[in-house]
N, C-alpha and C positions, 0 to 999 in steps of 0.2 A: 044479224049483228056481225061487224067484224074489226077486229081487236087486232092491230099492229105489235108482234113481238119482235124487239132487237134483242139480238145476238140468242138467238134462238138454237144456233147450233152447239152454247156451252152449257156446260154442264146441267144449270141449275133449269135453264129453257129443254134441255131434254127431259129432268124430270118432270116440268110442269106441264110439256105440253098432250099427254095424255088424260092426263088429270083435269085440264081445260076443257077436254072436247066436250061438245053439247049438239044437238039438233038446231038446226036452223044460226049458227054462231061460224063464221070462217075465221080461222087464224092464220093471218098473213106474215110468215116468218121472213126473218129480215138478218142476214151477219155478212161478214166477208168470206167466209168457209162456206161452199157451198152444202147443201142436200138434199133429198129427195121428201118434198108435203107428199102427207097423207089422206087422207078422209078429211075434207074440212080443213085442208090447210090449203097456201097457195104461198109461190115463193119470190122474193126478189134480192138481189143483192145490191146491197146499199152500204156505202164507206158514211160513217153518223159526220162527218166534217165536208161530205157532199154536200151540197144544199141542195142541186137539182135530184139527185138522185134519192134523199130522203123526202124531199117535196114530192116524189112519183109515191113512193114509199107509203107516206101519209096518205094517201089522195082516197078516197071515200073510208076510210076506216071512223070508227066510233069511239072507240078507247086506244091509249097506247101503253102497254106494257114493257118500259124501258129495262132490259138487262146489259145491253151494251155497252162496250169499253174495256178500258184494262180492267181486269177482275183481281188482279194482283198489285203487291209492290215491286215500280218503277224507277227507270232517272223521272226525274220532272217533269222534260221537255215530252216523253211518252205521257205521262199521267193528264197532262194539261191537255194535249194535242185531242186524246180519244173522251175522257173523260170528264171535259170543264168544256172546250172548242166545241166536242163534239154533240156535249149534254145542249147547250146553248144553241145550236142549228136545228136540232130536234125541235125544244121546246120553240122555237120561232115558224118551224115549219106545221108545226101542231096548232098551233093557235091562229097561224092564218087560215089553215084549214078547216075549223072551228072545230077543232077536238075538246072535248069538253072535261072528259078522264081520263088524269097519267097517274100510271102507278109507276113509281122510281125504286128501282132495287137499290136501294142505301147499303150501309154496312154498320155494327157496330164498331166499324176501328174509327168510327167517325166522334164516338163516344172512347175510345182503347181508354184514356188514364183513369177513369174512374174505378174506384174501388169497390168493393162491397159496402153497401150502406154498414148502418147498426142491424142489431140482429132483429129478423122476422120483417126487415125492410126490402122491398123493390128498391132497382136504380128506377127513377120515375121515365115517363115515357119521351119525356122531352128535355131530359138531360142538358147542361149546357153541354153544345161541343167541345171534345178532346180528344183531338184526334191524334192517334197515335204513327204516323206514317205519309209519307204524300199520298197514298191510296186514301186513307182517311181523309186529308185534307180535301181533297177533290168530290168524298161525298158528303160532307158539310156545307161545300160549293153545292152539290144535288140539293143540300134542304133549302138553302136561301134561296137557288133558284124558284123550285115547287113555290115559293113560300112568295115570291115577288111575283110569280105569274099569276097566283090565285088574287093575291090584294089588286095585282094591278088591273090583268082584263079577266078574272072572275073564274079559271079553269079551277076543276076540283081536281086533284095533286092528295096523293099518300105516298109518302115516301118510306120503305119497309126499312129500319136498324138489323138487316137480315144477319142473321145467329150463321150455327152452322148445321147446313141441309145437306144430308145424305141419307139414304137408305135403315141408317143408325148408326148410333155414333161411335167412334173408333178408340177412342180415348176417355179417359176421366173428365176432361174440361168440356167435352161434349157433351156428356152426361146433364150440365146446367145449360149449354147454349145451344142446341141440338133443336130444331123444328123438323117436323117429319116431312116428306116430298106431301103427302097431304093436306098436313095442316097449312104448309105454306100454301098449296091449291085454294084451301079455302081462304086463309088471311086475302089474297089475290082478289079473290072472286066479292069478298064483303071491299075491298078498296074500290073496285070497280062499278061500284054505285055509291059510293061514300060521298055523300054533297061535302063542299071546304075543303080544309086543308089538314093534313094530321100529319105527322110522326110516330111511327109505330114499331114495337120492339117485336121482331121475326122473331119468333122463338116459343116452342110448343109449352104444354104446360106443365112442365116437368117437374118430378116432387124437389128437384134441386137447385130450378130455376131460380133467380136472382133479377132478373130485370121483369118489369113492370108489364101487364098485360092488359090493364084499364083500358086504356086508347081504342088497344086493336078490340079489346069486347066492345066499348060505346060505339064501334062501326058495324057490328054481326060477328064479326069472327067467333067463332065455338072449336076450340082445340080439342083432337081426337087423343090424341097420343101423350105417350111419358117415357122420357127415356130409360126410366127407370125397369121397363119391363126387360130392357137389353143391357143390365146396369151388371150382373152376375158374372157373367162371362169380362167384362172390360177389368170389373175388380178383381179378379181371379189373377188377371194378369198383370194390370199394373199398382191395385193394393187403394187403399182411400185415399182421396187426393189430401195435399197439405195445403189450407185453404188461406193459408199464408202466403204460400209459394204468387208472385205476379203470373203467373199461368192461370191461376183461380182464384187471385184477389182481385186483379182489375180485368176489365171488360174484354182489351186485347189483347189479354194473354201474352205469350213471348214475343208479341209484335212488339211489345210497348219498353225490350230492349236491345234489339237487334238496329242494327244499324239504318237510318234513315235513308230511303233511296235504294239500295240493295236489294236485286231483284230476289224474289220469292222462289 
């Protein structure tokens, strides 16, 4: 099998791509930053608003695990260009190829304004959009796309509401939106045979979690982790969060008042 990853050289594709490898499985890494595949990987460089250069890109793969584009908040004219132009040449070049599984790395700022439900509520997994950012706006664009290729020519499309993935979490707000580099590996691994279409909230299962995990279980996903086991040390130093505060009452945290457009 071999599984197309973009932007493979940032952050969240270094975590994941160890966590990937398998026997008899090639992962064909894909960004504009070059570097060196390992065991089971193999490399090209591909600008996602090339079309011939993502049509090479695609060309015998099985799955594509979309993390490409800006990762961050942009001007517009940047956010559209990589992340809406770019999303759209993929998904065109995948589907003449007969790529059958995309898994889209979404974001929750595509959700930022929602609040905390009432209490002992999930935000559900299909939230309407509220996107808090032109980053967010652009991966709302990610769902509707996923969401028009699958009705229209039949691809199966999971698009992840990705929390926040590091090592552990650094902060209190972390603490609720925090998925581990594993659990994310596995969320990945149950999209990538997932028949249809979903929307699914990244995000491990954490005793302080807030968003919805329904979705990602009715696909396989089984979360390892809680960030609560690394919750000691974060509270030591910055004390229990105020779950009032827009940091930890809505979804995008202090995206959702910082200035629109304003790089990150």
């Amino acid at each position: 099998m071999r599984i197309l990853m973009t932007g493979a050289a940032g952050k969240v594709g270094t975590l994941l791509r160890p966590r990937l490898a398998r026997d008899g499985r090639i992962l064909r890494l894909s960004d504009l930053r070059p570097l060196d595949p390992g065991h089971g990987e193999e490399w090209v460089t591909a600008d996602l608003c090339d079309e011939a250069a993502m049509t090479h890109a695609v060309k015998g793969v099985d799955a594509v695990i979309h993390l490409g584009g800006q990762s961050r908040e942009h001007p517009w004219a940047d956010i559209v260009r990589a992340n809406i132009d770019g999303l759209h040449v993929l998904m065109e070049v995948a589907r003449k190829e007969g790529v059958e599984h995309l898994v889209l790395m979404g974001s929750h700022h595509a959700a930022g304004f929602h609040t905390r439900p009432a209490s002992g509520q999930d935000l559900p997994d299909y939230a309407f959009p509220r996107p808090d950012t032109y980053y967010g706006v652009s991966k709302v664009v990610m769902e509707a796309m996923g969401s028009l290729y699958h009705d229209r020519y039949g691809m199966n499309v999971t698009v992840i509401r990705l929390g926040t993935c590091n090592e552990g979490s650094a902060d209190t707000r972390g603490l609720a939106t925090w998925i581990s580099p594993g659990d994310l590996a596995a969320l990945v691994e149950a999209a990538l045979t997932a028949p249809g279409y979903h929307v699914v909230w990244g995000v491990s299962d954490n005793a302080r979690r807030w968003w919805s995990l329904d979705e990602a279980r009715a696909i396989g996903y089984v979360s390892k982790d809680d960030s609560e086991t690394g919750a000691a040390g974060v509270l030591a130093q910055h004390g229990e969060p105020d779950l009032s505060d827009p940091e930890h009452d809505r979804a995008g945290g202090m995206f959702t008042i910082r200035p629109v457009g304003e790089a990150w």
